[in-house]
C-alpha positions, 0 to 999 in steps of 0.5 A, spaced: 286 819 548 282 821 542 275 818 543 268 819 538 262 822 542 255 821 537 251 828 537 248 833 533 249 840 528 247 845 532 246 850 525 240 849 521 233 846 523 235 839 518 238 836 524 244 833 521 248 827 526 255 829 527 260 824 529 264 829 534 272 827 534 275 829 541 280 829 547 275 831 552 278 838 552 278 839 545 274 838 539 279 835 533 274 833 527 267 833 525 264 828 520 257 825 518 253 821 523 252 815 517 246 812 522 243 819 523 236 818 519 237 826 517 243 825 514 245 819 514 253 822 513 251 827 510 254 834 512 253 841 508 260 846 508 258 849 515 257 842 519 263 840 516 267 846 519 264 846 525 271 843 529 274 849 525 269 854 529 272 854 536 276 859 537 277 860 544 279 868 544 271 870 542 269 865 548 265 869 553 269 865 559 268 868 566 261 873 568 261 881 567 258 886 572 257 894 570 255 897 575 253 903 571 252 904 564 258 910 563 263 904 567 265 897 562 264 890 565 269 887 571 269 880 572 266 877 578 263 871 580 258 867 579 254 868 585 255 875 585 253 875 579 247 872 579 245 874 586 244 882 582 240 879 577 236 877 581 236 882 587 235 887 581 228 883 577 225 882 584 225 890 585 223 891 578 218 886 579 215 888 586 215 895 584 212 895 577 209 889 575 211 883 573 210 884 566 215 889 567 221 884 565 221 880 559 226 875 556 229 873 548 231 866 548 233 863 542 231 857 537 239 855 538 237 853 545 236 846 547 228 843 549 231 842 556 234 850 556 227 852 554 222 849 558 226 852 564 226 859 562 219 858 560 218 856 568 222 861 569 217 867 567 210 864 567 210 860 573 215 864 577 215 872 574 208 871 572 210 874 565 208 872 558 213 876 556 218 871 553 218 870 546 223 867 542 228 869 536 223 863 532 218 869 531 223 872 526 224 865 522 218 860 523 212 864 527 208 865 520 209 857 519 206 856 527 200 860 524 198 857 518 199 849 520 195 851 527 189 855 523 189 849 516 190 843 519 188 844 527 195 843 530 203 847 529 205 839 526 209 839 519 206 832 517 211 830 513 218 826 513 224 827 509 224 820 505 218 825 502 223 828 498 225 822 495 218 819 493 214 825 490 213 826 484 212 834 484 215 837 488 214 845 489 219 849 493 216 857 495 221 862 498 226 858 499 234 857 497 235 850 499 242 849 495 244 855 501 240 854 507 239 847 507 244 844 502 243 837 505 236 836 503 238 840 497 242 833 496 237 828 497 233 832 492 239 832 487 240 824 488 232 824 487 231 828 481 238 824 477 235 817 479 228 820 476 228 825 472 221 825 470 220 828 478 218 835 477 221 841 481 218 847 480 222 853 485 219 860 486 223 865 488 225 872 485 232 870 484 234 865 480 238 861 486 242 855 485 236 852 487 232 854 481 238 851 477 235 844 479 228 846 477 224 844 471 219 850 472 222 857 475 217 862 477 221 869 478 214 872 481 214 879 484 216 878 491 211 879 496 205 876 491 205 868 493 198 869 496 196 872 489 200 866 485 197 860 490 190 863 488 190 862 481 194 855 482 186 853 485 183 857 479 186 853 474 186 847 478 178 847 479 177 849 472 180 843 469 177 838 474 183 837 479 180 837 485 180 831 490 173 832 491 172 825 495 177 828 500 174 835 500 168 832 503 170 827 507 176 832 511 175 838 510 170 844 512 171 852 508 172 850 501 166 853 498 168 860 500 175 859 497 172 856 490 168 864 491 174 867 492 178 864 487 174 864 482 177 872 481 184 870 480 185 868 472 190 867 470 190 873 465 190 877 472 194 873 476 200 872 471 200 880 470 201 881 479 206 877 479 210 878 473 210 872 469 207 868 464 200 865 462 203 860 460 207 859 465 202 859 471 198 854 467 204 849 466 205 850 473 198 848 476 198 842 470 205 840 474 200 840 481 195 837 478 197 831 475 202 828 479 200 822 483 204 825 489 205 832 490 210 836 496 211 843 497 218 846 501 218 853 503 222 857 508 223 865 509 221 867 503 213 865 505 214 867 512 218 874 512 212 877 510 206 882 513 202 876 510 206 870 512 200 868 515 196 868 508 202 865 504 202 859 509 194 858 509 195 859 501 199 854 500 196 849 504 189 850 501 192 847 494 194 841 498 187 840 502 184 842 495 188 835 492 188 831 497 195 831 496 197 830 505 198 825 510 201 819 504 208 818 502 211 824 497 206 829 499 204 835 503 205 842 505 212 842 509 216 848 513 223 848 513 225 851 520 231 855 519 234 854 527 236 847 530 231 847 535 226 852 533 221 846 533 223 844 541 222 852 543 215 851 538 214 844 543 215 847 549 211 854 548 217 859 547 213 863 543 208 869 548 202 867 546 204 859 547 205 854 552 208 848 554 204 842 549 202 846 543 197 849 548 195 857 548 197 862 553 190 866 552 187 859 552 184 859 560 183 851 560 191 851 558 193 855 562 190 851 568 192 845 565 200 848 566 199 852 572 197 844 575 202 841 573 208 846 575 204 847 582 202 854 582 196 857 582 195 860 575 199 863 570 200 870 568 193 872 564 195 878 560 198 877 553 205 877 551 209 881 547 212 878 540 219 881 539 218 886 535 212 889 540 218 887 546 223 891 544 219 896 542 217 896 550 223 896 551 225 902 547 219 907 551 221 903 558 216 899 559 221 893 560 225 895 565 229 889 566 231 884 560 234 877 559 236 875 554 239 869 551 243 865 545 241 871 540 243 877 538 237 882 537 243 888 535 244 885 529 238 880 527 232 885 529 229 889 523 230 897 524 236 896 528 237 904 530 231 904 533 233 896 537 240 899 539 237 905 541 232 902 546 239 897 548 243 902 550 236 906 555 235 899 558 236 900 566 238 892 566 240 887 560 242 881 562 246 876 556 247 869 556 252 868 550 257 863 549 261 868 544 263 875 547 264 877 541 256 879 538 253 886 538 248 885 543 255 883 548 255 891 549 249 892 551 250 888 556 251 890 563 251 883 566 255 878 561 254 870 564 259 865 559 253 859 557 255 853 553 257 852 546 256 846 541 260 841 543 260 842 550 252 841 551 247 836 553 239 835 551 236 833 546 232 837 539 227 836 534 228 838 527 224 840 521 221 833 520 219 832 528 225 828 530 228 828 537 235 827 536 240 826 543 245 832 544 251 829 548 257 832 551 263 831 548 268 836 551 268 840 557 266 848 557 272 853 557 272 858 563 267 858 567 261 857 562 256 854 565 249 851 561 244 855 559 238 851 563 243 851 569 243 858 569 236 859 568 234 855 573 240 857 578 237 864 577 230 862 579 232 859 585 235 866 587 229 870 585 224 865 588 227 866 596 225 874 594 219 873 591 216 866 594 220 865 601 219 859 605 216 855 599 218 848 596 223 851 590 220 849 582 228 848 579 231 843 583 234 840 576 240 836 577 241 835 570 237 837 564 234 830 564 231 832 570 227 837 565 225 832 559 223 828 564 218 833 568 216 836 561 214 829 557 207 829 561 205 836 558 205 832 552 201 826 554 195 825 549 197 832 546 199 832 538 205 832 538 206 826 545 212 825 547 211 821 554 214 814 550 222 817 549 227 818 554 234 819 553 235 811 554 231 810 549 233 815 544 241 813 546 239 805 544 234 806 538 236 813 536 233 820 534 226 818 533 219 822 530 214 825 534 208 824 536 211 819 539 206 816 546 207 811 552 209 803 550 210 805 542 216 801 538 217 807 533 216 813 531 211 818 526 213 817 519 207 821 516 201 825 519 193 825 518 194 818 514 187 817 517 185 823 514 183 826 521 186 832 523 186 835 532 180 840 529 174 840 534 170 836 528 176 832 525 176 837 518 182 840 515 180 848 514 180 852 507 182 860 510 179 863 504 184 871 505 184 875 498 192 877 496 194 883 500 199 887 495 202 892 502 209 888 505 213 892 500 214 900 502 217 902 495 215 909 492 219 913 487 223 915 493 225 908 494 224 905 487 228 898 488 225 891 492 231 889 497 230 882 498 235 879 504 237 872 504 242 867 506 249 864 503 253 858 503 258 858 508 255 863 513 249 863 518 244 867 522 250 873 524 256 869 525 257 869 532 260 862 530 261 862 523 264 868 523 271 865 527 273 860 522 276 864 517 275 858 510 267 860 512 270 867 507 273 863 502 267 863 498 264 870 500 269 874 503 266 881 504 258 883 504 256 886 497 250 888 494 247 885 488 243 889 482 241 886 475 247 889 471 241 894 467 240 897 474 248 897 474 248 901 468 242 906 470 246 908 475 252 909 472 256 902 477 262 898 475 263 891 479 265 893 486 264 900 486 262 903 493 254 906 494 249 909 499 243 904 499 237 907 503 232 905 505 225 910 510 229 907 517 237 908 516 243 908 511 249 903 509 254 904 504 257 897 502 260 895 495 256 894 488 255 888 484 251 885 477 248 879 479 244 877 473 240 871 476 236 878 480 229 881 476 229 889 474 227 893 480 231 889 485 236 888 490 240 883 495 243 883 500 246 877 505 242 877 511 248 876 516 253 881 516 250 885 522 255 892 526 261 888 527 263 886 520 260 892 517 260 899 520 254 903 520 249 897 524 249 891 518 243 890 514 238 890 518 239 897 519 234 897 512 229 893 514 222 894 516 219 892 522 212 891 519 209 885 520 204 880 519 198 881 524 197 874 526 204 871 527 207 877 529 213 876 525 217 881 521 217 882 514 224 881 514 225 880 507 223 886 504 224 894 504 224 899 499 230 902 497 235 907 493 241 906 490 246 910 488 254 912 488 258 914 493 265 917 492 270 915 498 276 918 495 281 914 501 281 907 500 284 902 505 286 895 506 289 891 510 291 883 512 295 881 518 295 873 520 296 872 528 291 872 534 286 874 529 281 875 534 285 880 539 287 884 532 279 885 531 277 887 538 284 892 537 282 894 531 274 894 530 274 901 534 278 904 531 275 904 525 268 909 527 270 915 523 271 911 517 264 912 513 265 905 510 268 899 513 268 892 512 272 887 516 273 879 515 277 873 516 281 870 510 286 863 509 285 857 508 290 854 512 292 859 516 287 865 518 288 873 518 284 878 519 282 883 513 279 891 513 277 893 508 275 901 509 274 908 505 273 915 508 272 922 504 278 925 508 285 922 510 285 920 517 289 923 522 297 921 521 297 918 529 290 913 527 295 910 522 300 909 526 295 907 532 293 901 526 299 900 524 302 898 531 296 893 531 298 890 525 305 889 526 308 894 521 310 899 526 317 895 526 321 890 523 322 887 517 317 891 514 317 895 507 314 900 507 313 907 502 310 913 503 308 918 498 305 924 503 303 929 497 298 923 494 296 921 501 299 914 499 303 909 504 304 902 504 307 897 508 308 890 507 311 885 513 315 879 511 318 874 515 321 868 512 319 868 506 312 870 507 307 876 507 305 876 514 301 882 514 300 888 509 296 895 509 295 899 503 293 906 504 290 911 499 291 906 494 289 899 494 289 896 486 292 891 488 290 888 495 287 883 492 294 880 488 297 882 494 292 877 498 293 871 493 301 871 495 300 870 502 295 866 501 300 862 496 305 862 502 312 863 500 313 869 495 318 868 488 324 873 490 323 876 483 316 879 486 319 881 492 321 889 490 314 889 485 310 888 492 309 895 494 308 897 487 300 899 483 298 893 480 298 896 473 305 896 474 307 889 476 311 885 472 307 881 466 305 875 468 306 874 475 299 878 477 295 872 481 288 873 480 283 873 486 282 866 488 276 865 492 274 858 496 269 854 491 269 847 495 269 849 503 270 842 505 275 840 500 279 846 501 279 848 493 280 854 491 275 857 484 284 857 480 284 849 481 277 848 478 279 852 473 286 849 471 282 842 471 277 844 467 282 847 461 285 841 462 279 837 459 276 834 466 268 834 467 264 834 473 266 826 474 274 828 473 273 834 478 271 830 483 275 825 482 282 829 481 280 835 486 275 832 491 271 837 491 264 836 491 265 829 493 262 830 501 257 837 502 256 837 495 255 845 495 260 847 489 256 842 485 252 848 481 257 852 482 262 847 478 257 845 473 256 853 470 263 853 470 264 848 466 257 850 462 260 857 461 267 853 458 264 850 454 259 856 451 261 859 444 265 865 443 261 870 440 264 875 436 
């Protein structure tokens, strides 16, 4: 019997309700939790495929064991299993120290998942040597709210968007990586076009297409611009002077530091006009209320730690914080980064927004757990652990919910310290990341829909995760496998005393941790699963006999500072994040797509996620295209000091000169040669730790593979992956994807200088299903051409193009369309050049993903005379997540420009 169980997304850190349609064993729908407060009904192109996203064949479903690192894993049981773990980090551990181990976890995990693991190696280990991929996304955040305003708490709520009357958005495309936000500041803007909106980014986004001011500064010179924003403020008297001197303390070193950023020098730094910076601080500074948005583009940075403090200094300098419409506000980027932040899943936190190197903290948390004390000696942040790893002082690695084989920068150096690991442990709910090969124990945890415990969202909202489904195979939650382990490994480090994990449930878990937060900034002691099941997802700081929750922080102007006063960090800009020289001359920035997420463990399972953005590409303004002499799709080498990619090329003309973009999530499973990160640098910033992700130095130039290959075949698609992928290592590029809308298949896009051996394609040609039966193939061994083409009741069900691939893409829009007109059947093997006129179908990529609405009906519409309202009404599309919206909207600008002649 169908029934609906009420949780939460599990992709960004918006925290959208979900309304769950299942049978207890399979997850049918998806829809908007219309009493969720995050969302209210709203989902973006991700959330609402989530059903989609279930693909049991990339399931980790029983536990591995390699018994050595040349053998592959066999399946054993879970007690086997666990038992070696904890045999082999007792031994690490007695014989090497305690910081000899370290743990990974991951902003994806559950606040009961956390504060298990946390327990787990600070209490019993002894380590601090747990960090989380959080440091890659929101460490820089952690730092600038905690050193300004005294404690890691955004102070703000989502109705702000709604109710400022300026609203700043800094390093963030919000239209991608938060579209339901996005939304509500669209609905803002329409219902109040006076709101003004001003967005910096080097790209001109879809989120910059909302704007009425985009400032496309210079990457990296944030610092420089949020400087000569105070400059002008103060020159032109738009200060809260009141505020300053009742709240805050450092103001007087800032007005000095400032004073040297004019706007003659501050325009020239970051690229952009005088005019325009003034226009900006005028905007600022005369809004009655005034919120500023920002995300990765301010934290990815060697000064994300600056960038942040920066940015909150024009708030504190304008008063502008703790009332309605206004305040500095971090957007977090995973669905729990904030609960791993709560329950100190940082090394140097603890439990509380406490500090692992704070001696009072670490007494209060060792009490509470009843231990003697914890571990002293600082922690390693992700970027320095693996590097420990790398040169073997970590010898023993857990690691959970991530995926560090692809997220990571510099990943040469992350694969290689992976691969000369003694032992590495990976908790994972899909086999199927980069990470899984390393893994000489594989142990099968639970996936979205199957999990309960709760989470906290960008604007401090605790929601109730529930279980909807029961998990696959033998998967196992990940809070019972930390502590399951915990157990096994206390009976060899502390035999004979009380255990510390005897949970029966992750309620059990909450329940121990609340206290932790009694009196403490963030103050959980007054929820309870009950209470959030009866009164829904509510705000922190939340204390014992409370009604409600926090809309808003420091209303009263008092901040958890030893004296109450907000600080002004007075930091000069630093130009040293970038690594360009003559020899890497263009600025590569990284950032995210629509319908894709994080390294596409999930997303990556649901072939209409490809519809928009099929394959990885990189962006260049057309003068870079025309100085290097590139067309449209053109294949190059881009490099950078740490490793090589070869991918395909494209104009872009929302980039400035001198730059470059690539998506953030194609990692070595969808793109040959290590993914993206196989370019990035791993500096960061020396106060958060966080890695400047966002931007390398790179060139870019043609590189001339002269044997293309294609191939699409429908049908156990990711069995054909794992098949396949392999096969593929000798290929200087290769590019692998899904494809469909109402069915899948997988694709495989690949080029080589030299033909591959006759046998390798036969071997291919068999995991494709064109060895045999009703397949057409041609042959042509003088120019190394071969086609087949497999048709079955009328359809392609599988097709490959060897040494000539023109015309791939009309030959994927017929299986896309299904059945095939039989006057095109003897044209399918034919070069696109060739075809009969006017039966070429052009590519037809996915603009509405929740509609199903591919870009020819959006066209056919508009030529039909329809605007935006008609779309919607005839076609559906942008009528639920709404991120088609711009895209329509320059589709329909574009229709109505004038022909130039």
């Amino acid at each position: 019997m169908r029934q609906t169980t009420a949780s939460t997304c599990c992709y960004c850190g918006v925290g959208c309700g979900v309304l769950i349609e299942h049978d207890e064993t399979r997850i049918f729908d998806v829809a908007g939790d219309p009493d969720h407060p995050a969302n209210f009904g709203r989902l973006c192109s991700k959330g609402s495929t989530l059903h989609l996203t279930g693909d049991l064949d990339a399931r980790a479903l029983h536990p591995e064991l390699r018994l050595g690192k040349q053998l592959g894993r066999t399946r054993t049981d879970w007690d086997s299993a666990l038992e070696h773990a904890a045999e082999i980090f007792a031994e690490t551990i007695l014989e090497h120290g305690p910081d000899s181990v370290a743990f990974y976890i991951s902003g994806q995990l559950l606040t009961e998942d956390y504060y298990a693991f946390n327990k787990l190696a600070r209490a019993l280990v002894g380590t601090n040597n747990i960090d989380s991929n959080s440091r890659l996304c929101m460490s820089s955040a952690v730092v600038g709210y905690k050193r300004s305003l005294g404690a890691d708490a955004p102070p703000c709520a989502y109705e702000d968007i709604e109710q400022s009357h300026c609203v700043l958005i800094a390093g963030s495309n919000m239209a991608y990586a938060h579209p339901v936000l996005f939304r509500r500041l669209e609905e803002a803007k329409a219902r109040r076009p006076e709101m003004n909106i001003i967005v910096i980014d080097p790209r001109r986004t879809d989120t910059a297409g909302l704007a009425d001011l985009h400032l496309a500064i210079r990457p990296g010179t944030d610092v420089a611009l949020f400087h000569g924003l105070l400059h002008l403020l103060i020159r032109d008297d738009r200060l809260d002077q009141a505020f300053i001197e009742a709240h805050t303390q450092g103001f007087d070193a800032l007005k000095v530091l400032a004073e040297e950023y004019t706007p003659t020098i501050v325009a020239e730094l970051c690229g952009i006009s005088v005019e325009a910076l003034q226009r900006c601080a005028r905007m600022i500074g005369s809004a009655p209320s005034f919120l500023s948005l920002w995300c990765m583009g301010l934290n990815q940075s060697t000064s994300g730690s600056a960038k942040n403090s920066a940015l909150i200094n024009l708030h504190l300098a304008t008063g502008q914080i703790g009332r309605p419409g206004a305040g500095p506000f971090s957007l977090t980027g995973q669905p729990n980064a904030m609960g791993g932040r709560e329950t100190g899943s940082l090394s140097n936190l603890l439990p509380g927004h406490r500090e692992a190197g704070d001696p009072q903290h670490r007494a209060e948390v060792a009490e509470h757990w009843g231990v003697k004390q914890l571990p002293t000696s600082a922690g390693l942040s992700a970027i320095e652990l693996f590097e420990a790893v790398g040169d073997g002082r970590i010898k023993a690695l857990w690691i959970a919910c991530t995926n560090p084989a692809q997220s990571l920068p510099n990943q040469q150096k992350v694969h290689q310290a992976l691969a000369a690991c003694p032992f590495v442990v990976v908790q994972e709910a899909f086999f199927t990341t980069e990470t899984c090969r390393y893994a000489d124990l594989l142990l099968p945890a639970v996936s979205w829909g199957e999990k309960e415990g709760t989470v906290t969202n960008s604007e401090r909202r605790v929601s109730h995760v529930r279980r909807a489904i029961a998990a696959p195979g033998e998967a196992r939650p990940d809070w019972a496998i930390a502590c399951d382990f915990a157990r096994r490994l206390e009976r060899r480090l502390r035999p004979g005393q009380p255990s510390l994990f005897a949970f029966e449930d992750p309620e059990a878990l909450f329940e121990e941790y609340k206290p932790l937060t009694r009196y403490r900034d963030l103050d959980l002691s007054g929820l309870s699963y009950r209470l959030l099941d009866e009164r829904g997802p509510q705000q922190w700081p939340f204390p014992r006999d409370s009604s409600t929750g926090t809309v808003r922080l420091y209303r009263d102007g008092v901040f958890p500072t030893e004296d109450g006063r907000a600080r002004f960090i007075a930091e000069a800009f630093q130009a040293s994040e970038q690594d360009c020289d003559t020899r890497f001359p263009l600025v590569l920035n990284t950032g995210r797509l629509r319908d894709q997420w994080h390294g596409m463990s999930r997303t990556g399972t649901a072939a209409r996620l490809f519809g928009h953005e099929e394959a990885a590409v990189l962006s260049l303004h057309p003068d870079e295209m025309r100085r290097r002499r590139l067309q449209d799709g053109q294949l190059v080498r881009v490099d950078s000091r740490r490793g090589s990619l070869i991918l395909p090329a494209r104009q872009d003309e929302s980039l400035q000169h001198g730059q470059a973009f690539l998506p953030m999530h194609w990692g070595d499973r969808f793109l040959r040669g290590l993914g993206i990160n196989v370019l990035t640098q791993a500096s960061f910033d020396p106060l958060s730790r966080q890695p400047a992700l966002k931007q390398a130095g790179v060139q870019v130039e043609a590189v001339e593979l002269p044997w293309p290959f294609f191939a699409l075949v429908e049908g156990q698609v990711q069995h054909r992956f794992e098949a396949l992928r392999p096969l593929f290592e000798g290929f200087e590029y290769a590019s692998f994807s899904l494809a469909g809308r109402d069915r899948a298949a997988l694709v495989i896009r690949a080029a080589t200088r030299s033909v591959p051996d006759a046998e390798l394609l036969k071997v291919i040609d068999r995991l494709l299903n064109l060895a045999e039966g009703p397949v057409l193939a041609y042959d042509d061994a003088h120019r190394s051409v071969g086609k087949r083409v497999r048709l079955e009741h009328g359809r392609i069900v599988a097709l490959r193009l060897a040494g000539e691939t023109a015309a791939s893409q009309w030959l994927k829009s017929l299986w896309l369309d299904g059945e095939i007109d039989p006057d095109l059947r003897r044209w399918l093997l034919a070069p696109l050049s060739t075809a009969p006129h006017g039966k070429r179908v052009e590519n037809d990529r996915t603009l509405c993903n929740c509609m199903n609405i591919g870009q020819a009906a959006v066209h056919a519409g508009i030529a039909q005379g329809l605007d935006l309202a008609g779309l919607k009404q005839r076609l559906g599309c942008g009528t639920s997540c709404g991120s088609c919206v711009p895209e329509i909207k320059r589709l329909l600008a574009q229709a109505e420009a004038p022909i130039r002649v």
